[in-house]
N, C-alpha and C positions, 0 to 999 in steps of 0.2 A: 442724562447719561449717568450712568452708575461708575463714581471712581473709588468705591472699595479696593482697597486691596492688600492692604495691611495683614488679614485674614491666609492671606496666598504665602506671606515670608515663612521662612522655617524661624517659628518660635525660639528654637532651643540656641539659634545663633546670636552669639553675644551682639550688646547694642557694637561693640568696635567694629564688628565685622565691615570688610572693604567691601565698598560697590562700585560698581561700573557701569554706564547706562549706553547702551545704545538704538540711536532713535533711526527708524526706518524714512524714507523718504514718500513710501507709502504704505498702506495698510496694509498685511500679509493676509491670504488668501487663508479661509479654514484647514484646508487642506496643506496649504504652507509650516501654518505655523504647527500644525501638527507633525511635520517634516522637522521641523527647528525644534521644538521639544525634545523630538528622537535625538536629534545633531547634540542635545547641550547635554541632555541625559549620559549619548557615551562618553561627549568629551569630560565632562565631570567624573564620573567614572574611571576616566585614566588616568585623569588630570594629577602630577607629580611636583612637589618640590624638593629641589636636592634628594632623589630618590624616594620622598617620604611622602604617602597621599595627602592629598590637599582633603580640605571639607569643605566642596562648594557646594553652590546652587546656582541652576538657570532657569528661566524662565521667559517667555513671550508675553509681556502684559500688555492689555488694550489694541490687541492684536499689532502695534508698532514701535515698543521698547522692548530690548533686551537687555534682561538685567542678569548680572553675572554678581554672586557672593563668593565670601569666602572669610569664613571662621578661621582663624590666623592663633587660637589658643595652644594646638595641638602643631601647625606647620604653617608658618611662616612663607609668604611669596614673596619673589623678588623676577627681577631680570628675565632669566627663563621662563619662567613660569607664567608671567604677566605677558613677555612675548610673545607665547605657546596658544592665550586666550586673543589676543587679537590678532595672531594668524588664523585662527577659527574662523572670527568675525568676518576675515579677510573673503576668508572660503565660501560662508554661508552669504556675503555680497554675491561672488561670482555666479554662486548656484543656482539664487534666485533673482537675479540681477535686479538687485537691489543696491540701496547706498545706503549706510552704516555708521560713518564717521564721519558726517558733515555736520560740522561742530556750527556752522553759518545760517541753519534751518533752525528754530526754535518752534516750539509747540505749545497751542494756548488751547482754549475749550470757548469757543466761539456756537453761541446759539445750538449748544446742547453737543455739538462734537470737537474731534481735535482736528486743530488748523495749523498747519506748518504757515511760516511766514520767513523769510530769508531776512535775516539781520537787517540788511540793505535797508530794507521795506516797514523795520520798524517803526521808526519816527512818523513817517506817514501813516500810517495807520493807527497809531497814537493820536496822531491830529486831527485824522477824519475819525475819530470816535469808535474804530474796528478795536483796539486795544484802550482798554478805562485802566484804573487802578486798580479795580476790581475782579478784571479778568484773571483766569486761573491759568497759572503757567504752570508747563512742565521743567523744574530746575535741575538739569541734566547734571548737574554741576557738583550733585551732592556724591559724598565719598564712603561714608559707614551706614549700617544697616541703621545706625540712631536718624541721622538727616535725612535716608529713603522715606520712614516713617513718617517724621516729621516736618519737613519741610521739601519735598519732589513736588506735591501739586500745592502752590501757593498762590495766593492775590500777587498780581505784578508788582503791587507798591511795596511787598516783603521780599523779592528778590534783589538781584544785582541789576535788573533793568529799572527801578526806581531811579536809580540816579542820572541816568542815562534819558530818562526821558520826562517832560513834562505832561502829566498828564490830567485830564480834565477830571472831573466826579459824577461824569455817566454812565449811566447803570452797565451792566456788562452785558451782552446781546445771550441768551444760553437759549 
């Protein structure tokens, strides 16, 4: 599996830039996410703070994250604005009925694809050998354009589930 993607960010937005990630509960259809392009293209597009244009970006990556920027040099979000983007989110749930905000789903790259796994079910899978130290996680959890880059697809044992889980030194299944 190819997880390029550094290639895809807009260059010119600073490393501070805020990100937002959200994880699909399943993989969008070609024709989906070419629908969700269109959706993030006008809301970006109109998207305002305090009157003043925002400078975002969205994107549909590996056909089940959407990742929302926003270069903050020139305008600043807050409040409205950040509420404005996850009533978006809200919408493109309902459209495709899909789910968006389930922060309980977590996503690894298990034998060459991506695998949701429900929190719940981590530890187990930890123990039976489905998640190693090794396995690459998707860390939702990252906030500026600098941590999308560097640290979104990490080995489990560089995240926040290192601590959380014990885990063996078998190879990762890809």
């Amino acid at each position: 599996m190819n997880l390029a993607y550094k290639h895809l960010l807009p260059q010119h937005f600073v490393p501070e830039s805020r990100v937002w990630i959200y994880q699909a509960n399943r993989i969008f259809t070609l024709s989906e996410v070419l629908e969700v392009e269109k959706i993030l293209e006008n809301f970006i597009g109109e998207w305002h703070a305090h009157g003043a244009a925002v400078n975002g970006f969205g994107t549909v990556m590996f056909g089940r994250f959407i990742i929302l920027m926003v270069d903050e040099t020139t305008t600043n979000v807050s409040g409205c604005s950040i509420e404005s983007s996850v009533n978006l989110i809200k919408e493109i749930e309902k459209q495709f009925n899909i789910t968006l905000l389930d922060r309980q789903l977590l996503a690894f790259v298990v034998k060459n694809n991506i695998q949701l796994l429900p929190l719940s079910q981590i530890k187990y899978a930890a123990e039976n050998g489905f998640i190693t130290k090794n396995t690459l996680y998707f860390n939702n959890t990252v906030s500026t354009k600098q941590e999308l880059e560097d640290s979104w697809i990490v080995p489990v044992s560089e995240s926040w589930l290192s601590g959380k889980l014990h885990l063996n030194t078998v190879t990762p299944q890809h």
